[in-house]
C-alpha positions, 0 to 999 in steps of 0.5 A, spaced: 564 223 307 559 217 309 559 221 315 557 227 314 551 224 309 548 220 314 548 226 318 545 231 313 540 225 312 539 224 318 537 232 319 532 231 314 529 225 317 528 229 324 526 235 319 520 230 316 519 228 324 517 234 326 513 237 320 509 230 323 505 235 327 502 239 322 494 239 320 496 234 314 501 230 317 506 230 311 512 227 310 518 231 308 522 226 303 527 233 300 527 240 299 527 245 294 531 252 294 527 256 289 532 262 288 531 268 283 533 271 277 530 279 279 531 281 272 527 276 268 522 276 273 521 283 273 520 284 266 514 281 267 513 283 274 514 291 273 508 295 278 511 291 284 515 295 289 520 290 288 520 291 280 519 298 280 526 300 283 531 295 280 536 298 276 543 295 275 547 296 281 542 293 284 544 287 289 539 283 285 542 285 278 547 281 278 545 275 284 540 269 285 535 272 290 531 267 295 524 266 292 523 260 298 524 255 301 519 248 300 518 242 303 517 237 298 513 230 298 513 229 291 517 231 284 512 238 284 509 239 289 509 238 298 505 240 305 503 247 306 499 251 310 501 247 316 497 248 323 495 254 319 488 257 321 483 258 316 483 265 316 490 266 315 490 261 310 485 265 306 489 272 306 494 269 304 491 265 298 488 272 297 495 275 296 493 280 302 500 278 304 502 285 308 496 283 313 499 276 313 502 276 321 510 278 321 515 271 321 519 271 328 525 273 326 530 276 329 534 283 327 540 281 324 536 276 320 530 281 317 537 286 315 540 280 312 534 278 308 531 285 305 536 285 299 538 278 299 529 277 297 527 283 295 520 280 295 520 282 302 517 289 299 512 285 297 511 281 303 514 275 300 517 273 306 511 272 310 506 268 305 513 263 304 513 262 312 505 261 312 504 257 306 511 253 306 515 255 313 510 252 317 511 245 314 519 245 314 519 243 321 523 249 323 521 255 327 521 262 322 528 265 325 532 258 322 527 257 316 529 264 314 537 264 316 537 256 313 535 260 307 540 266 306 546 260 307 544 256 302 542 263 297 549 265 298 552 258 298 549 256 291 551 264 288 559 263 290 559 256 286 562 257 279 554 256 277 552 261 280 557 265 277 555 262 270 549 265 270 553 272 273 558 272 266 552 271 261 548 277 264 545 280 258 546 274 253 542 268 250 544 260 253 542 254 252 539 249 258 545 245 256 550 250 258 547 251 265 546 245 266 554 243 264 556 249 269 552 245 275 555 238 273 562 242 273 561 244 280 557 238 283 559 232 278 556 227 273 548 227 273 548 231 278 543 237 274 537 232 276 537 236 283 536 242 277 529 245 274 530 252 270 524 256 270 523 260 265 518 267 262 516 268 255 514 274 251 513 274 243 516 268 242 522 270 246 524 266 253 527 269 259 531 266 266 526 267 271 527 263 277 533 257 278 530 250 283 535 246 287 533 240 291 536 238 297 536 232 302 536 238 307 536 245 309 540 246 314 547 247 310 553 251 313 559 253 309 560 250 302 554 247 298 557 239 296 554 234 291 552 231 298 547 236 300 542 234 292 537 230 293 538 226 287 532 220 288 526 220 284 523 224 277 526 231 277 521 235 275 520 239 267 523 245 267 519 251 263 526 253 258 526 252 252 533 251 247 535 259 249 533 263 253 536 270 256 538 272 262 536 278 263 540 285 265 536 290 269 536 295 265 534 291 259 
């Protein structure tokens, strides 16, 4: 198990020494897989091409779906818009993300990440790879293949299972939590933050984010790969919140 630590590690650091060469010069300590619950974020998101369609037998009615995947130099925040021109930058600070340029990907890859994101009907992928990819040290096809691996990997955890059997009910943090620590052991929840929306009084499950000390992660996602150091961020869900179903 030593071995395999110092090699993930080490991919991180040559992760960090790559992404040296942008604009900022950021350092890269960890990353955060920022997955999405499609249900409660439409909730609040229903004029979105994305939203508009989401019915229960939906691939994102019943799984965490990619938000993205950031390269993070501090609890909350990390580089962004990495030898990004100006240009570029102001587009997509603007959310004209369908004008953003098309990450290069190849097509088995683009196929892949339709349901598994469906921001992509949005244009989501090309506003994460302009604001986050170019600083994750990796060129777009491994960024976005990396991305689907660890999506999936963390759904076939008994926690992403978790979160599947409570669809339609209230849980408490706590509960997922325990369900995290079950799969990945004692403390561990300390790699999580749950993000949540709220309407009159009531909170929903809207996103999910896991550091990792890298994210070039093939087969099963193993305590090893969590990044545990540091403050973890707050998260935004109160003692109850619902995870919500499609067709509430």
């Amino acid at each position: 198990m030593r071995g395999r630590t110092r090699h993930w590690r080490g991919a991180a650091i040559l992760a960090a020494l790559a992404v040296a060469a942008c604009d900022d010069s950021p350092t890269v300590t960890h990353y955060v897989l920022a997955l999405s619950w499609q249900p409660g974020f439409c909730r609040f998101n229903v004029d979105k091409p994305e939203c508009r369609d989401l019915d229960s037998a939906d691939f994102a009615a019943t799984n965490l779906t990619v938000h993205g995947l950031w390269p993070n130099d501090g609890p909350s925040s990390g580089p962004s818009y990495c030898n990004v021109d100006a240009a570029t930058k102001a587009l997509d600070e603007s959310k004209s993300w369908c004008e953003l340029p098309r990450p290069k990907m190849t097509a088995e890859t683009r196929t892949a990440l339709a349901p598994a994101m469906p921001g992509t009907a949005s244009c989501l992928e090309r506003h994460e790879w302009i604001k986050h990819g170019t600083c994750s040290g990796l060129e777009a096809e491994d960024y976005f293949a990396d991305t689907l691996r660890l999506a999936a990997a963390v759904q076939a955890t008994g926690f992403g299972e978790a979160i599947a059997a409570n669809i339609g009910q209230n849980v408490t943090p706590r509960q997922l939590s325990n369900a995290f620590e079950a799969v990945f052991g004692a403390g561990s929840s300390k790699a999580l933050t749950l993000v949540c929306t709220e309407r009159n009084g009531s909170h929903y499950l809207a996103e999910i984010r896991i550091a990792l000390e890298t994210p070039s992660v093939t087969g099963t996602l193993e305590r090893d790969h969590l990044y545990l150091a540091g403050e973890p961020p707050a998260g935004s869900c109160p003692d109850m919140m619902r995870i919500d179903s499609a067709n509430p």
